[in-house]
C-alpha positions as CSV (number, residue, x, y, z in Angstrom):
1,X,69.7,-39.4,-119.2
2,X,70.4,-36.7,-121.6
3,X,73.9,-34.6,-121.0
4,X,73.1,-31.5,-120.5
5,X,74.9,-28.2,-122.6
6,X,76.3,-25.7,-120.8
7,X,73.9,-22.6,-121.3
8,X,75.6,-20.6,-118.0
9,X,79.1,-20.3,-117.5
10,X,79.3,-21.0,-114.0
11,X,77.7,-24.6,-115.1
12,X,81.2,-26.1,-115.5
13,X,81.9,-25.2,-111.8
14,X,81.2,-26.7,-108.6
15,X,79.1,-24.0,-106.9
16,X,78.7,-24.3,-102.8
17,X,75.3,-24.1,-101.5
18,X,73.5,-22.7,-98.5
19,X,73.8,-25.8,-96.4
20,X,77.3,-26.0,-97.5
21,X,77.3,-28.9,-100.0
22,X,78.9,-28.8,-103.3
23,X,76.8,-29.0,-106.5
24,X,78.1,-28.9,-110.3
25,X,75.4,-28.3,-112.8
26,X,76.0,-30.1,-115.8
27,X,77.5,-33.1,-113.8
28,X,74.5,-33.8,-111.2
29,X,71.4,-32.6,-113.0
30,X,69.4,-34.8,-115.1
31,X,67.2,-31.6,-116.0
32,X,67.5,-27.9,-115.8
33,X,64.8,-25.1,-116.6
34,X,65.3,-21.5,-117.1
35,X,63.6,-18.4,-117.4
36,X,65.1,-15.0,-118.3
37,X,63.6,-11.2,-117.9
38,X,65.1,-8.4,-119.4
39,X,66.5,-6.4,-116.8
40,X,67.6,-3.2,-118.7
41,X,65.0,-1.6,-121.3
42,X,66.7,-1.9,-124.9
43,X,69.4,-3.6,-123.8
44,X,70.1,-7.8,-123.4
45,X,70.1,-7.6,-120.1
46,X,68.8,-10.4,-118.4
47,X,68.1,-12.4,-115.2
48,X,67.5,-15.6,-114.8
49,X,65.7,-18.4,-112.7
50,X,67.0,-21.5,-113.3
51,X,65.4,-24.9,-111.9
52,X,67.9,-28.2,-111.4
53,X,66.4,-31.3,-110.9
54,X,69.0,-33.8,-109.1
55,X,68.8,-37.6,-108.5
56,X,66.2,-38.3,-105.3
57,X,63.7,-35.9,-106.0
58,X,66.0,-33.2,-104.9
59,X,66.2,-29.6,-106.9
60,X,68.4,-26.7,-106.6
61,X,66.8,-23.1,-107.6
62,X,69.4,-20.7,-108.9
63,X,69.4,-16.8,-109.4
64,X,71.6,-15.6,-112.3
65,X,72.0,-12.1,-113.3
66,X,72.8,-9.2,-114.7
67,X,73.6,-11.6,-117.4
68,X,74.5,-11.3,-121.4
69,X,75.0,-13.3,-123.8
70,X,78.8,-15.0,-124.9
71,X,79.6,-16.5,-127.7
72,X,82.7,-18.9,-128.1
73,X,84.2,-21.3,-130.9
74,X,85.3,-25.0,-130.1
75,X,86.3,-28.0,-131.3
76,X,88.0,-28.5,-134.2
77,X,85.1,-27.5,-136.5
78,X,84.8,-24.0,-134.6
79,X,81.5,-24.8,-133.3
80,X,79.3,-21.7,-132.5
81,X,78.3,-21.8,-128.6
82,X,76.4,-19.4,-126.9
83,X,76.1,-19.1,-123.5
84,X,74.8,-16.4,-120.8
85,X,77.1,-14.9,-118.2
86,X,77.5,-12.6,-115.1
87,X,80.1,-10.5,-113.2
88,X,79.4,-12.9,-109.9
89,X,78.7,-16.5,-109.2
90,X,74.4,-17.2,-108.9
91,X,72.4,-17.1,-105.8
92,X,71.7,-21.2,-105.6
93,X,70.0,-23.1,-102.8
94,X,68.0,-26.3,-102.3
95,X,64.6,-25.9,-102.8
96,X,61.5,-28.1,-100.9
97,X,59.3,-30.4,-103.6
98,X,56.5,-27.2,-102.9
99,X,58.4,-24.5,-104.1
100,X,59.6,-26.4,-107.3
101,X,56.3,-27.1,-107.6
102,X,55.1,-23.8,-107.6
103,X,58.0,-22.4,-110.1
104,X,56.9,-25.1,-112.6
105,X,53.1,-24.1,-112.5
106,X,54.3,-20.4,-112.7
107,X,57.2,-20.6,-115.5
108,X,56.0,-23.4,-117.1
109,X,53.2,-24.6,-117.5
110,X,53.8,-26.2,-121.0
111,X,56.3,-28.9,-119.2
112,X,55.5,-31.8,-118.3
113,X,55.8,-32.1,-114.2
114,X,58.8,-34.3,-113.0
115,X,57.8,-37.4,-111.9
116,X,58.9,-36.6,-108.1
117,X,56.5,-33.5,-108.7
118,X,53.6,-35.9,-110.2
119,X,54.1,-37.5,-107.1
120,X,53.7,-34.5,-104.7
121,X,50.7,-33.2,-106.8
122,X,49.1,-36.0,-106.6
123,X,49.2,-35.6,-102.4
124,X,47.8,-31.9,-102.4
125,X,44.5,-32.1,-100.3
126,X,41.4,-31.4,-102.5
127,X,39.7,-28.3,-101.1
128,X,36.1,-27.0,-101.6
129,X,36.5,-24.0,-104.3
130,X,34.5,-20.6,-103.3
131,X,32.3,-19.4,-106.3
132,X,32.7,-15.4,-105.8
133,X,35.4,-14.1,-108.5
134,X,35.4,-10.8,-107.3
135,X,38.2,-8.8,-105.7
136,X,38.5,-10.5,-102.5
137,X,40.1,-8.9,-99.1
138,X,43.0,-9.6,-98.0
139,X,41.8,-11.5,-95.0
140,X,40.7,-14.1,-97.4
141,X,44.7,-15.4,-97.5
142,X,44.8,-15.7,-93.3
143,X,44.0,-19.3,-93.4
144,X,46.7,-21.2,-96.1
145,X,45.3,-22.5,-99.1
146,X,48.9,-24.1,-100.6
147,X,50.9,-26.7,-98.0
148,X,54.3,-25.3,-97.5
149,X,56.0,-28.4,-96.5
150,X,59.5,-28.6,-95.1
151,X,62.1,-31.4,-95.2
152,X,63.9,-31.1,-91.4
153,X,61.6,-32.8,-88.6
154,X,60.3,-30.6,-86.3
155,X,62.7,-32.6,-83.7
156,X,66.1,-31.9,-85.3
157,X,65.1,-28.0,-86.1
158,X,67.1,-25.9,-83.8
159,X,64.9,-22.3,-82.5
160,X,67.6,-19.9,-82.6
161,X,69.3,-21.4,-85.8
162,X,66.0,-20.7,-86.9
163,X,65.4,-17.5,-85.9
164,X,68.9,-16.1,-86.9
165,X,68.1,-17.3,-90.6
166,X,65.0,-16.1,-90.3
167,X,66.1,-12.5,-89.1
168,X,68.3,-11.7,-91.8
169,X,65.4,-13.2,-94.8
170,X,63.1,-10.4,-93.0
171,X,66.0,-7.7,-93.0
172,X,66.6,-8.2,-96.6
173,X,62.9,-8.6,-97.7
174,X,62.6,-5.2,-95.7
175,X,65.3,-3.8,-97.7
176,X,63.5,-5.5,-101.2
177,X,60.1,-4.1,-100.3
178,X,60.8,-0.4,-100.6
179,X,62.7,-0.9,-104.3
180,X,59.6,-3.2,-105.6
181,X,58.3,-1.7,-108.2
182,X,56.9,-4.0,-111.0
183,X,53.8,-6.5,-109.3
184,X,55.0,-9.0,-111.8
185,X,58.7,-9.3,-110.9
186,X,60.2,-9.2,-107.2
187,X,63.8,-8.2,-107.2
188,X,64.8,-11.6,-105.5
189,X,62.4,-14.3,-105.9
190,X,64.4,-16.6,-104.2
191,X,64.4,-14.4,-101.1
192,X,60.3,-14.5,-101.2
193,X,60.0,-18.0,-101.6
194,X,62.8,-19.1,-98.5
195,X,60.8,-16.5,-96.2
196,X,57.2,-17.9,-97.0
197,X,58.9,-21.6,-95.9
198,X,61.1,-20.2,-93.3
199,X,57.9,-18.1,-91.7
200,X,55.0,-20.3,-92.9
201,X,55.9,-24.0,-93.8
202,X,55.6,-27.0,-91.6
203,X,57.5,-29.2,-90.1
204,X,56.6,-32.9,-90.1
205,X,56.6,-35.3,-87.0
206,X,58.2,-38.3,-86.2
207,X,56.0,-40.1,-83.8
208,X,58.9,-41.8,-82.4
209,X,60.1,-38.6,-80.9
210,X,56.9,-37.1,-80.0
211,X,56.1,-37.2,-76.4
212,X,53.6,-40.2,-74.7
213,X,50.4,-38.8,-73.7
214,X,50.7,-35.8,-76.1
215,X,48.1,-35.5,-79.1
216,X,50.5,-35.7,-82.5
217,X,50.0,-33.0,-84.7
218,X,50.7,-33.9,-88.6
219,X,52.6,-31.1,-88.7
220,X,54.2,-27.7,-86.8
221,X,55.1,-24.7,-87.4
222,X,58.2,-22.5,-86.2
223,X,56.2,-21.4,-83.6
224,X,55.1,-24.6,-82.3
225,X,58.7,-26.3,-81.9
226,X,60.0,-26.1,-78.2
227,X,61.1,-22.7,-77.5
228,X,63.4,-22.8,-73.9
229,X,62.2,-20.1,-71.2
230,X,65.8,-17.9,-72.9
231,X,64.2,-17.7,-76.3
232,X,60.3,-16.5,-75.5
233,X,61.1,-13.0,-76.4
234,X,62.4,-14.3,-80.0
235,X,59.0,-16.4,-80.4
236,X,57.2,-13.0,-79.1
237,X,58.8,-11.2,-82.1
238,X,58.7,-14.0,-84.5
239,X,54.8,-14.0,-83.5
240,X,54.4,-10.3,-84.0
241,X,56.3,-10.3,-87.4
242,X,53.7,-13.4,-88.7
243,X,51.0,-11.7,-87.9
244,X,52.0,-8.7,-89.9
245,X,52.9,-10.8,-92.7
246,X,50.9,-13.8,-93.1
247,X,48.5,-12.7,-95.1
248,X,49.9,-11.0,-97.6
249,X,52.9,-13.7,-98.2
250,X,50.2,-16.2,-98.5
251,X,48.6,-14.4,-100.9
252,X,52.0,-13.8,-103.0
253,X,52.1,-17.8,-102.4
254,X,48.8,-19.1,-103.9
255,X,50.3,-17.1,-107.8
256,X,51.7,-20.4,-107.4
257,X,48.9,-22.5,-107.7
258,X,47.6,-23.5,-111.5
259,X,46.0,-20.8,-113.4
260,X,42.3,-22.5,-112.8
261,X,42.3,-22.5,-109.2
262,X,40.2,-20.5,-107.5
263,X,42.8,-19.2,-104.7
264,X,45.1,-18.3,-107.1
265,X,44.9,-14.0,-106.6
266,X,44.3,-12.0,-109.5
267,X,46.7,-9.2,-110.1
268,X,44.2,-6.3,-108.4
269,X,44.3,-8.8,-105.0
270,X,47.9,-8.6,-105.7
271,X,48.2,-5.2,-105.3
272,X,46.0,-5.1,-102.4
273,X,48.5,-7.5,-100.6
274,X,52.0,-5.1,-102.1
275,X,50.3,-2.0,-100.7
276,X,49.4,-3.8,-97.2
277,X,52.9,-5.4,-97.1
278,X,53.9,-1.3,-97.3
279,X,52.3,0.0,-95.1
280,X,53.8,-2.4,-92.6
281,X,57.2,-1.7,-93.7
282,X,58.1,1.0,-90.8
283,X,56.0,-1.3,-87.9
284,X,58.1,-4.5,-89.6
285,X,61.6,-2.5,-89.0
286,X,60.8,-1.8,-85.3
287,X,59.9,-5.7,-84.9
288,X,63.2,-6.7,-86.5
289,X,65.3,-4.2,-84.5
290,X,63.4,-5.7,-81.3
291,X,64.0,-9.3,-82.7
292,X,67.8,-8.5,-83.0
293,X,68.0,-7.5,-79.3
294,X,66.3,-10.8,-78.6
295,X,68.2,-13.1,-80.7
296,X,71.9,-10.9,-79.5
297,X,70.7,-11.8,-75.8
298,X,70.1,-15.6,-76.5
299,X,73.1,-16.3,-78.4
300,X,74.7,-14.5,-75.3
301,X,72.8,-16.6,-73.1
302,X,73.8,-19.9,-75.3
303,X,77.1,-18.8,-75.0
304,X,77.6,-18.7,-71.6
305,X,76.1,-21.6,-70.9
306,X,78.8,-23.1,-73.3
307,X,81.6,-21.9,-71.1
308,X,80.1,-23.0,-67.9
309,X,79.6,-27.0,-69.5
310,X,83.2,-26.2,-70.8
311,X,84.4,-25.1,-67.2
312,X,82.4,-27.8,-65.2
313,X,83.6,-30.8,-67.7
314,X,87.3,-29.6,-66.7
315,X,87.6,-29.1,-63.4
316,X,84.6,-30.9,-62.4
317,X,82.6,-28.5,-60.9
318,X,80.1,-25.2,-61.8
319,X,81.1,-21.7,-62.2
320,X,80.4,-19.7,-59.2
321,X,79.5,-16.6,-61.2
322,X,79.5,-14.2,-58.3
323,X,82.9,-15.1,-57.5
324,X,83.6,-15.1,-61.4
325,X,82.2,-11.7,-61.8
326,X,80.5,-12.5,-64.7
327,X,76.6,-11.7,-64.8
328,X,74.3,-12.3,-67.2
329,X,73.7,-10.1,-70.3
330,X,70.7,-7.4,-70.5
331,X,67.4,-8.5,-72.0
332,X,66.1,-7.0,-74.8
333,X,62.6,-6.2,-72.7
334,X,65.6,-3.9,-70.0
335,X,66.4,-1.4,-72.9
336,X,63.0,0.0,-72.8
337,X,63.2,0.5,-69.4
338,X,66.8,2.2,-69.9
339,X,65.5,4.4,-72.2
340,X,62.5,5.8,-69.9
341,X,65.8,6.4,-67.7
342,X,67.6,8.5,-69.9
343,X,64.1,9.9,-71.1
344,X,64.1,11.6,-67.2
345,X,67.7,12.6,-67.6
346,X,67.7,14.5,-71.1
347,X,64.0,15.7,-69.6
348,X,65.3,16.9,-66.0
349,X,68.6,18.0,-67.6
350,X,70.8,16.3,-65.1
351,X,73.8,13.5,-65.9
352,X,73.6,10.3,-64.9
353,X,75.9,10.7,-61.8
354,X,73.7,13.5,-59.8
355,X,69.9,11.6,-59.7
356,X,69.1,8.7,-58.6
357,X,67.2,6.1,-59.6
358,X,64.3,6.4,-57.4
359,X,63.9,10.0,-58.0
360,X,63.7,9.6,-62.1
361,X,60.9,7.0,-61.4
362,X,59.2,9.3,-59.3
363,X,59.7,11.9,-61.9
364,X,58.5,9.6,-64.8
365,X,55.0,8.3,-62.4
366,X,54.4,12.2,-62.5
367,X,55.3,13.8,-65.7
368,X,54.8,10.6,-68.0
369,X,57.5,9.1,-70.3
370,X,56.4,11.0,-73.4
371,X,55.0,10.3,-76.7
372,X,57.2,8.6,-78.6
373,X,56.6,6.0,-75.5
374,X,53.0,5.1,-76.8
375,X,50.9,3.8,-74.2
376,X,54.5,1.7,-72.5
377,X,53.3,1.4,-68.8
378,X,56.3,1.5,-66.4
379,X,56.9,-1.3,-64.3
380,X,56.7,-1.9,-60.1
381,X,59.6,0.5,-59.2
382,X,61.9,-3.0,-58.1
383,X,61.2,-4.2,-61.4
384,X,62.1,-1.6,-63.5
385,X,65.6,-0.5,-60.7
386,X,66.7,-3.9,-61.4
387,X,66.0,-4.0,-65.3
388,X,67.9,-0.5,-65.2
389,X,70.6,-2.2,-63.0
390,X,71.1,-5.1,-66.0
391,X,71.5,-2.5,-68.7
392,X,73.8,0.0,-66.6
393,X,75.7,-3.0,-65.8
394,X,76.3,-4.2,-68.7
395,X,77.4,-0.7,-70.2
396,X,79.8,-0.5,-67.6
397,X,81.6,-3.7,-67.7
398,X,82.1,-3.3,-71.6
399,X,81.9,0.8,-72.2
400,X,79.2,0.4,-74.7
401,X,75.8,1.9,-74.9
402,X,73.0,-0.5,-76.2
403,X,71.0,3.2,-77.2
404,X,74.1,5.0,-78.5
405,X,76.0,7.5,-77.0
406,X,79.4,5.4,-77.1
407,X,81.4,5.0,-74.3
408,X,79.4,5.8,-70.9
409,X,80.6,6.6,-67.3
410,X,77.4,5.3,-64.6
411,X,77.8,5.0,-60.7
412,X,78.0,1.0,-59.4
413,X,74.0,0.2,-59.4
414,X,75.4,-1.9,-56.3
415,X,76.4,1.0,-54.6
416,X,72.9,3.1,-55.2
């Protein structure tokens, strides 16, 4: 194996990783492959995807930039060596066997493939090619032409781990999508790539933990791992934010494929797909402020379920909660029904202290809850009193309002 020369300066450093492991270019690669764009017009400017191959068909994809170039002397004869660097250390991850795959095809295609990438070409499924080249709609991309396959069985991934990742990928490809300007070059490719897998790819199955009776899929997807009765208003979000995304990140997946295949889009189906990603921008930020209530609430939920093991493993028995005086959090589906509530208050001009409940209900079954409600249908008046009860509850025990407002004074829901 070839030693490779430094052509980064953080190459003679152990960078940590993602997943927290420790990886030092020029001592664990046996190959590296880079690609630079020129960031700033007229100057050398660049950034840089970089592609490590490790030992066990293992690769490490690395963002780099802004960089320029350096040039030092060594060694006794002065040797000239250029090298490019940056202010900050690079963006660097583990990548699956697809994604490499894809970033070869794309960057280059005058390499040859790595044998571990031979290998997982040679597995693709052979598919029957359609013969129209014309601009196709973007419905064509809602059934995956490219496997996205991921490395965890679907038995070890953890939902809310998951989902937590997955929630800040979507906040920061949110935040990407409004400053992407150039179809050829998104500003963090990385970012695009780890979404598609995290939102798209698929788990394989041990059939040693797969349960009797049960037909075995060969693979699932985030949203068919086992998601506990605490966690079904993440899926519900997770489920809305794939539908709104699916298509057009499948799309932005099959540029991977070879430059002959015929699901590989052309640049005006490209656009179609950056326009419709867009226009979903605004309906994507409501999902992910939703999807933060959800995920808030089930770490909560997690977290008190902790405590009570803790408690019960030390003095042998459960918490009696009522005696504890410790209640369980809010859910994100009770802070719509507080805000119909203090909809009625700001409506009717009265504080919080001098109505209650039952009379803003009756108020909001005859006046409506207003426009920026949609077409929200209130619930049975016990439901939505004891959803409203959660919320106030909450706000009293720590003095903060889910909706804003601070600090907030409400009468004991137990004593309404």
């Amino acid at each position: 194996m070839a030693e490779l020369l430094k052509e980064f300066a953080f190459e003679e450093f152990e960078l940590e990783l993602k997943d927290g492991t420790r990886f030092s270019p020029l001592r664990d690669a046996i190959s590296r492959n880079s690609k630079g764009w020129s960031t700033q017009a007229g100057m050398d400017v660049y950034r840089f995807l970089i592609v490590y191959e490790l030992p066990r068909s293992q690769f490490i994809l690395a963002e780099y930039s802004p960089c320029t170039k350096q040039i030092e002397r060594r060694g006794a004869f002065r040797r000239k060596v250029e090298f490019w660097e940056a202010p900050h250390p690079p963006r660097a991850e583990p990548i699956e066997l697809a994604e490499a795959y894809n970033l070869f095809i794309v960057h280059w295609p005058e390499q040859p493939l790595p044998e571990p990438l031979k290998v997982f070409e040679a597995s693709l499924p052979l598919v029957d090619a359609p013969a129209n080249t014309s601009v196709r709609p973007l419905e064509y991309w809602s059934k995956p032409h490219l496997p996205i396959r991921l490395t965890v069985p679907a038995h070890v991934a953890a939902t809310l781990d998951n989902a937590a990742s997955l929630f800040i990928a979507l906040l920061r490809f949110n935040q990407l999508l409004r400053m992407w300007t150039d179809i050829q070059v998104f500003p963090n490719l990385t970012l695009l790539h780890s979404l598609t897998g995290q939102l798209l790819g698929v788990y394989p199955v041990d059939p040693k933990h797969w349960p009797e009776g049960k037909k075995m899929p060969k693979a699932v997807t985030i949203l068919d791992l086992p998601w506990p009765e605490h966690l079904q208003d993440v899926k519900r979000c997770l489920e809305g934010v794939r539908l709104a995304l699916a298509e057009p990140l499948w799309c932005f997946a099959c540029r991977m494929l070879p430059a002959d295949s015929p699901y590989r889009p052309s640049w005006d189906e490209l656009e179609i797909a950056i326009a419709e990603l867009r226009s979903r921008a605004n309906p994507l930020e409501q999902l992910l402020g939703y999807l933060e209530q959800s995920i808030g609430f089930a770490e909560m939920i997690e977290e008190m379920r902790l405590r009570d093991a803790e408690h019960e493993a030390l003095h042998g028995d459960p918490v009696d909660r009522r005696r504890a005086g410790d209640q369980e959090p809010y859910r994100p589906s009770d802070l719509k029904v507080y805000a119909t509530w203090r909809y009625a208050l700001a409506s009717m001009q009265v504080g919080d202290k001098s109505i209650r409940p039952s009379d803003a209900y009756k108020w909001l079954t005859e006046y409506g809850c207003g426009a920026e409600f949609g077409d929200y249908q209130l619930p049975e008046y016990e439901n939505w009193r004891r959803q409203l009860n959660r919320v106030r509850n909450f706000i009293k025990r720590t003095g903060y309002d889910p909706l804003g407002g601070g600090s907030s004074s409400v009468v004991d829901p137990d004593s309404i």
